[in-house]
C-alpha positions as a Python dict, from the first residue, in 0.01 Angstrom:
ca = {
    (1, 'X'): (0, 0, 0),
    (2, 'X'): (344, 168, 76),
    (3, 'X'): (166, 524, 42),
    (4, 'X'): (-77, 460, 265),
    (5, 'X'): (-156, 769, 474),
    (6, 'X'): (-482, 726, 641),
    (7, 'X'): (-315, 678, 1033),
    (8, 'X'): (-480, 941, 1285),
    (9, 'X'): (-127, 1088, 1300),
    (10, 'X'): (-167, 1226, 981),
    (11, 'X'): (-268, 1508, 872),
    (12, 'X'): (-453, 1762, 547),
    (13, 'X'): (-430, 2140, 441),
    (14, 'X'): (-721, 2331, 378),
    (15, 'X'): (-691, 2587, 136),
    (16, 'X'): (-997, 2787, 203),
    (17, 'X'): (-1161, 3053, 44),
    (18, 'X'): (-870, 3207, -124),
    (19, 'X'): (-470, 3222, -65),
    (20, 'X'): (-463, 3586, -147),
    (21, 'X'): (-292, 3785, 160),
    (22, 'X'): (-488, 4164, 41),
    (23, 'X'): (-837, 4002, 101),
    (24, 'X'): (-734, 3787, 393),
    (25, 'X'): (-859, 4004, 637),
    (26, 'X'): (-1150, 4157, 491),
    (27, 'X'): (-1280, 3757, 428),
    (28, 'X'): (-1238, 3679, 816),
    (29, 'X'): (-1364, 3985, 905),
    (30, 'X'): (-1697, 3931, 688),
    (31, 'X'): (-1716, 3586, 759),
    (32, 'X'): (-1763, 3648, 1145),
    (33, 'X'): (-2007, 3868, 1095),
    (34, 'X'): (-2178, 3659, 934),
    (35, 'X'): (-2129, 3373, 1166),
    (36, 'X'): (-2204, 3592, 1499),
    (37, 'X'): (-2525, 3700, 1299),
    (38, 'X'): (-2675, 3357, 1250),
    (39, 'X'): (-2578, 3271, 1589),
    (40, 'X'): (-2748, 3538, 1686),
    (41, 'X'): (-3070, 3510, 1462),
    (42, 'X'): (-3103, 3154, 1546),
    (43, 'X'): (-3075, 3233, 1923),
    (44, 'X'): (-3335, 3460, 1928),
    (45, 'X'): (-3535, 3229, 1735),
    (46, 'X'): (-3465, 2931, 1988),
    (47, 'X'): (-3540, 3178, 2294),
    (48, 'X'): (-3869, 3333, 2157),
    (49, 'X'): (-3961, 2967, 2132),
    (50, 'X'): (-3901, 2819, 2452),
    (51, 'X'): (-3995, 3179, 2656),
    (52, 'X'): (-4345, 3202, 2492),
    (53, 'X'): (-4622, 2941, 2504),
    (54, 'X'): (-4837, 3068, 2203),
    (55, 'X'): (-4537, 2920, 2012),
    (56, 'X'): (-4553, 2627, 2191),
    (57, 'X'): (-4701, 2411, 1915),
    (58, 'X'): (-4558, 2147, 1655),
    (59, 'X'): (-4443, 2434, 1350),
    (60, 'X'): (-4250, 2621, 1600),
    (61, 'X'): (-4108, 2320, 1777),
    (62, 'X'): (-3929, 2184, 1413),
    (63, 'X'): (-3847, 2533, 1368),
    (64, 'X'): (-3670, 2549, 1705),
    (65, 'X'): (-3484, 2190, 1567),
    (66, 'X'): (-3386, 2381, 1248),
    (67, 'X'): (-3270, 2704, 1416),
    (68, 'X'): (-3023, 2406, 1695),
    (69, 'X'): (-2915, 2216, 1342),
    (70, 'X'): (-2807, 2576, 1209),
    (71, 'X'): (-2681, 2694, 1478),
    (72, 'X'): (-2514, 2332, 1466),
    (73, 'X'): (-2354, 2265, 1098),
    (74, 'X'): (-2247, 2659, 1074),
    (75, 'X'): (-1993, 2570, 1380),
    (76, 'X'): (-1863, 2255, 1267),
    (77, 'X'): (-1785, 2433, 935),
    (78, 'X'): (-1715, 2747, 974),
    (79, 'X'): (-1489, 2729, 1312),
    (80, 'X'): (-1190, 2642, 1094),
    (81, 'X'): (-1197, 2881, 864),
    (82, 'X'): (-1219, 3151, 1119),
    (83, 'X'): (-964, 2961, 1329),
    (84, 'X'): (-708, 2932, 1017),
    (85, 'X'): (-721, 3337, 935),
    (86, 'X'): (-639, 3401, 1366),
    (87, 'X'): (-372, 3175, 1337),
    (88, 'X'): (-273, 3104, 991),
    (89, 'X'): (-259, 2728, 1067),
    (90, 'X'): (-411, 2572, 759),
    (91, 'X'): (-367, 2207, 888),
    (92, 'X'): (-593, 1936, 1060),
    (93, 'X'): (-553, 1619, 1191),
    (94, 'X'): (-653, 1343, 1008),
    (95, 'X'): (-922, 1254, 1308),
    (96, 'X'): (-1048, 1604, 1325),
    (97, 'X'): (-1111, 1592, 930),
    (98, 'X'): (-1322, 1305, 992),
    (99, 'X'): (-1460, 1392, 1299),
    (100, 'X'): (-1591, 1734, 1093),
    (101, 'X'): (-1691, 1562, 739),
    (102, 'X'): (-1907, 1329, 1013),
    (103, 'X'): (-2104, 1614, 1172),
    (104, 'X'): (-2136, 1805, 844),
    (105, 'X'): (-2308, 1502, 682),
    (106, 'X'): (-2530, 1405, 981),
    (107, 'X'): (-2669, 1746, 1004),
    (108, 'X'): (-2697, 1816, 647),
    (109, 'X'): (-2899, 1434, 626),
    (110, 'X'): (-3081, 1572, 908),
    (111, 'X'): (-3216, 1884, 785),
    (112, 'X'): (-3343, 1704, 467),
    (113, 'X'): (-3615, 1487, 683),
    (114, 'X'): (-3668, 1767, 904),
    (115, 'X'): (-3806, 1967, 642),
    (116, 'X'): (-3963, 1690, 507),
    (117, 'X'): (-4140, 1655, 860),
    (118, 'X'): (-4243, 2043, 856),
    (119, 'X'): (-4415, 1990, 540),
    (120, 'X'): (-4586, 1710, 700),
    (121, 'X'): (-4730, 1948, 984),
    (122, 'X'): (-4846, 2207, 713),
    (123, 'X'): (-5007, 1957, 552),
    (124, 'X'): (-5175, 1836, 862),
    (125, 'X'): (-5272, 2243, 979),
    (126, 'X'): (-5402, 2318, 627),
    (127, 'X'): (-5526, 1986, 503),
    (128, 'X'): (-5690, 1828, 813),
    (129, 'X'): (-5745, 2087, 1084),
    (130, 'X'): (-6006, 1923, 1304),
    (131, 'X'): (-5757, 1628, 1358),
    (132, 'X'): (-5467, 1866, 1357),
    (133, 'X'): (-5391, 1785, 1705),
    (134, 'X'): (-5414, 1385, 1678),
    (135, 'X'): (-5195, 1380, 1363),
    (136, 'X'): (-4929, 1630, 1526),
    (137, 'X'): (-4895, 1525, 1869),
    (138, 'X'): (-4600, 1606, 2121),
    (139, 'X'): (-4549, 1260, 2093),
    (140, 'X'): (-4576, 1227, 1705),
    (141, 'X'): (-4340, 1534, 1688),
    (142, 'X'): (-4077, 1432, 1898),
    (143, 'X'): (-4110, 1083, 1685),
    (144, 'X'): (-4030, 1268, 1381),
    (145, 'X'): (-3762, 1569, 1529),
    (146, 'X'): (-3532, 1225, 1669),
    (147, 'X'): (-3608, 1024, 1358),
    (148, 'X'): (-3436, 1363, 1160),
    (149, 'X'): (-3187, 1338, 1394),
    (150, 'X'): (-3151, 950, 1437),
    (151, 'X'): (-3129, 930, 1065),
    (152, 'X'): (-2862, 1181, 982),
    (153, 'X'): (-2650, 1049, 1266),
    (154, 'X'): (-2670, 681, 1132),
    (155, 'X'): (-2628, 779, 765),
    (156, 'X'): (-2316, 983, 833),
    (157, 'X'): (-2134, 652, 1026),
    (158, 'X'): (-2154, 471, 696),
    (159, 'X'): (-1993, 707, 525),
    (160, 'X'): (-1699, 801, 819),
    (161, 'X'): (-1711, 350, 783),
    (162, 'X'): (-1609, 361, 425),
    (163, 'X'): (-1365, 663, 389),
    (164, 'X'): (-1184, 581, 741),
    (165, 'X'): (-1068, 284, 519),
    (166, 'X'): (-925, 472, 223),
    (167, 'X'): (-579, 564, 123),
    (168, 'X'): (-481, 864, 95),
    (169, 'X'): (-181, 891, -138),
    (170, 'X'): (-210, 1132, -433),
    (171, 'X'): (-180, 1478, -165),
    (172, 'X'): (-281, 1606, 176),
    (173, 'X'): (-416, 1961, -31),
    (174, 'X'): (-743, 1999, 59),
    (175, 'X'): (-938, 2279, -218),
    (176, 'X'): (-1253, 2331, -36),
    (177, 'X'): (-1360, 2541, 251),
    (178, 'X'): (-1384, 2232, 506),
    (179, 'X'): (-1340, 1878, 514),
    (180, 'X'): (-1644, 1703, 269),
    (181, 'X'): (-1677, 1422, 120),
    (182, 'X'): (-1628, 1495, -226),
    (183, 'X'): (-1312, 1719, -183),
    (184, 'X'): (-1177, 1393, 61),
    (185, 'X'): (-1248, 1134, -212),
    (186, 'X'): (-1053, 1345, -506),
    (187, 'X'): (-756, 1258, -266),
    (188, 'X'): (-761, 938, -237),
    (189, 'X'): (-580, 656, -459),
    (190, 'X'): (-829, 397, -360),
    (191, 'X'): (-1128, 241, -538),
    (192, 'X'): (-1406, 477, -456),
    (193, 'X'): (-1690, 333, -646),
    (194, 'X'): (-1868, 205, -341),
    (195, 'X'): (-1871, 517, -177),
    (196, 'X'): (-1997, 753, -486),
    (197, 'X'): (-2265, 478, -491),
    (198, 'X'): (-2345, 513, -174),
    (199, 'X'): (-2354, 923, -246),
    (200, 'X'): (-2597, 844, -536),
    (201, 'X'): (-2816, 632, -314),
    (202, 'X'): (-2800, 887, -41),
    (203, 'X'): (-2858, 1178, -249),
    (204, 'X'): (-3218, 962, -374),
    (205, 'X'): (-3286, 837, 1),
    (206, 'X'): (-3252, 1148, 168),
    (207, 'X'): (-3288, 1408, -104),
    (208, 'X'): (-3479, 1356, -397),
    (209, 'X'): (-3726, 1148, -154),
    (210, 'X'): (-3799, 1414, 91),
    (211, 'X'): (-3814, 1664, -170),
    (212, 'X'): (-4094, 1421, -389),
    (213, 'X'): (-4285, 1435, -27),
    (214, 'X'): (-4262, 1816, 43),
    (215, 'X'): (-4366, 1851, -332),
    (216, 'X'): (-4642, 1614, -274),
    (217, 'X'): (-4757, 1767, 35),
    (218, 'X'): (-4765, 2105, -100),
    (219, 'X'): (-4994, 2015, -392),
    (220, 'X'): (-5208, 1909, -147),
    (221, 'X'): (-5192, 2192, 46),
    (222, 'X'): (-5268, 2462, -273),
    (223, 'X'): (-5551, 2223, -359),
    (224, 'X'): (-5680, 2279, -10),
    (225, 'X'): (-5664, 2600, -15),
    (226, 'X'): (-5787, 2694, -325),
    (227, 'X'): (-6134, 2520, -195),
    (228, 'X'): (-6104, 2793, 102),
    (229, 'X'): (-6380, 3048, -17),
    (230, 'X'): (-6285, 3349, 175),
    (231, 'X'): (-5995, 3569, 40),
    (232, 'X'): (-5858, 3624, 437),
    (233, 'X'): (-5893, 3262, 499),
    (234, 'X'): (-5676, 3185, 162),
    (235, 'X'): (-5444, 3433, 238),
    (236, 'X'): (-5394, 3304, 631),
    (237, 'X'): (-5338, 2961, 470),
    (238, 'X'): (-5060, 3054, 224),
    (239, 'X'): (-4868, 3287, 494),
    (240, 'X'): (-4820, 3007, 766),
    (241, 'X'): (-4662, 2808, 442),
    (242, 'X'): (-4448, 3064, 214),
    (243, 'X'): (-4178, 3062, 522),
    (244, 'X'): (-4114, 2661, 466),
    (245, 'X'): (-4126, 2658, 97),
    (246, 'X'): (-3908, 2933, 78),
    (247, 'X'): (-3648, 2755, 292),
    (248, 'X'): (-3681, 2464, 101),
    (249, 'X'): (-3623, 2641, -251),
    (250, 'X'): (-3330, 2695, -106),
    (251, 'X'): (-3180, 2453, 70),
    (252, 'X'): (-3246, 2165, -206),
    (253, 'X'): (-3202, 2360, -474),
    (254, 'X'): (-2832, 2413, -323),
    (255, 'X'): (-2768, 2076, -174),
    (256, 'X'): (-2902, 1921, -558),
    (257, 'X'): (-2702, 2146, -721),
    (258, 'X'): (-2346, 2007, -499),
    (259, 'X'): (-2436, 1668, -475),
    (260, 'X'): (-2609, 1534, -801),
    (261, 'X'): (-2410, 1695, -1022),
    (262, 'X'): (-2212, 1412, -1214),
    (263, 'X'): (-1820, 1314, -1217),
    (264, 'X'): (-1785, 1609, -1564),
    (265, 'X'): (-1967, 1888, -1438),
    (266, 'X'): (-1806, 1871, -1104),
    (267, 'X'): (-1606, 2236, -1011),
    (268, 'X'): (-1366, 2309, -722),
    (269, 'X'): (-1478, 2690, -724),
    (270, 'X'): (-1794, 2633, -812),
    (271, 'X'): (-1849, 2353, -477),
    (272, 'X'): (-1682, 2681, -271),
    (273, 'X'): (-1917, 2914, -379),
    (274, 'X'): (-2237, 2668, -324),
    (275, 'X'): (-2054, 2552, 36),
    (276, 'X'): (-2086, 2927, 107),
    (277, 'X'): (-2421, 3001, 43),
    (278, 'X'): (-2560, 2645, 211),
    (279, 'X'): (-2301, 2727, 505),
    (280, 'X'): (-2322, 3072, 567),
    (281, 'X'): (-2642, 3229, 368),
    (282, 'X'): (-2893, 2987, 478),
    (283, 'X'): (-2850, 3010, 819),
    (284, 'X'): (-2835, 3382, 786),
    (285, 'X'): (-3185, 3378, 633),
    (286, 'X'): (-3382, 3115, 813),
    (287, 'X'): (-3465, 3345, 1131),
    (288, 'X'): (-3530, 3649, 875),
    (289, 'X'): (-3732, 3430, 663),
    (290, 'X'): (-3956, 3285, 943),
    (291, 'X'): (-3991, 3616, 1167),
    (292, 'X'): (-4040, 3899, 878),
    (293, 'X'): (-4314, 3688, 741),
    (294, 'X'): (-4509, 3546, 1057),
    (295, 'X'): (-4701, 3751, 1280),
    (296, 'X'): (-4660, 3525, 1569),
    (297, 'X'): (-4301, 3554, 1566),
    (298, 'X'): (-4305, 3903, 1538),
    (299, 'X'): (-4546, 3915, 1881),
    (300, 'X'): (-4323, 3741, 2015),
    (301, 'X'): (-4011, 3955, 2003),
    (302, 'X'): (-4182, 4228, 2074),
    (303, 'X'): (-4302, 4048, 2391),
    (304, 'X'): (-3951, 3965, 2473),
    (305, 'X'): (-3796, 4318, 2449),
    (306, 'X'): (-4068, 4470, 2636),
    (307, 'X'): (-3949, 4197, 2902),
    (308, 'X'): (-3599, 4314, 2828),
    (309, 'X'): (-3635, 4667, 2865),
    (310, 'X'): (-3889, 4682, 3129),
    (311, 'X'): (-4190, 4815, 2931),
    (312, 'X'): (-4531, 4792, 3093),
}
């Protein structure tokens, strides 16, 4: 086509949050915090688990993958943004769109089965604890944390495979906070119905499915414990779980709500505010949501600021 403009000379704008100069500082200003405190929370999260053995055990070591993959997708999006106020360069390359939209859909893929494998190891602990160690085994886990990974990676080359190939004719405007797929295909002037299919399929493979298993495991798991007679024992039981599901209600209920939304209901601002909260608010949480609620964790960083400070 004559208005072809896919070549890796070219280039897109990102509009970003908003183009209104009064807030422009106050939004980069907010936004690093926010980004320094989830690399930050994340850290600690990642250090408490490698620096003590008593969280040496299969929940801790998927939580130490999800703390890397936040630390992970937070960078590739959010550098840009925080780049773009410094400088007030709103352009990218049309490689280094790609190259991002590639890392934020591997992770994001990734996170889906990691969760699903976290549920997997609750159901194990809670649903089969005399063969708790057979069915989560260093070798089992580290099975499942590369599959996560594997997966994600893989998934996110089709999709580089199929929009690499596009033209992009109609504008170089990019109205979203970072280069995704959905903002990318509004742009383009060719026939995208083998990609949204591939979105559709994707969104069942590695959304909807992991979600029916977490569901399914956690049905499981409140059957289980409901048979647990003691009060203390229930009570144990749903704490080392509420952390996970809690994560969970959030992250598919976001990721649902951007993804499976059809062609009608689809919202520029609406995608900006839900890219937000997956990109920034999640991340923010996670450590929060896994220390304030779990004892261990807690021990832990108490262990490690003694070690800090010198206490005896």
């Amino acid at each position: 086509m004559e208005n072809k403009n896919q070549t890796w000379g070219s280039y897109f704008i990102i509009n970003g949050i908003t183009d209104l100069p009064s807030v422009q500082a106050p939004i980069f200003v907010l936004v690093l915090l926010i980004y320094l405190s989830i690399l930050f929370g994340n850290t600690t999260i990642l250090t408490l688990i490698f620096s003590d053995t008593k969280l040496h055990t299969p929940m801790y070591f998927f939580l130490g993958n999800l703390s890397f993959l936040d630390i992970c997708y937070t960078t590739v999006t959010m550098h840009k943004i925080l780049l773009t106020y410094t400088s007030g360069d709103k352009t990218v390359s049309f490689a280094g769109c790609l190259t991002q939209m590639y890392f934020y859909v591997a992770f994001l893929c990734s996170e889906y089965i990691l969760l699903a494998a976290m549920a997997y190891d609750r159901y194990a602990a809670v649903c089969h604890p005399l063969r708790y160690q057979n069915l989560m085994s260093l070798e089992r886990c580290s099975r499942l944390a590369m599959m996560s990974w594997g997966f994600g990676l893989l998934e996110s080359i089709i999709f580089l495979g199929l929009i690499s190939q596009y033209s992009f004719c109609r504008s170089n405007v990019i109205n979203h906070l970072f280069c995704d797929l959905k903002p990318l295909i509004k742009l383009t002037c060719s026939n995208t119905n083998d990609i949204e299919l591939v979105i559709q399929i994707s969104a069942v493979v590695f959304g909807v499915f992991p979600l029916v298993f977490i569901l399914v495991s956690y049905i499981l798991i409140v059957s289980a414990i409901l048979r647990i007679r003691s009060k203390e024992g229930k009570r144990k039981a749903f704490s080392t779980c509420s952390s996970h599901l809690t994560v969970v209600i959030l992250f598919f209920g976001i990721i649902l709500s951007m993804y499976m939304r059809p062609k009608s209901a689809y919202s520029i601002e609406q995608d900006k505010v839900l890219a937000i909260l997956y990109a920034l608010c999640i991340p923010t949480l996670n450590p929060f949501i896994y220390s304030l609620r779990n004892k261990e964790v807690k021990n832990a960083l108490w262990k490690l600021k003694g070690s800090i400070l010198g206490d005896k």
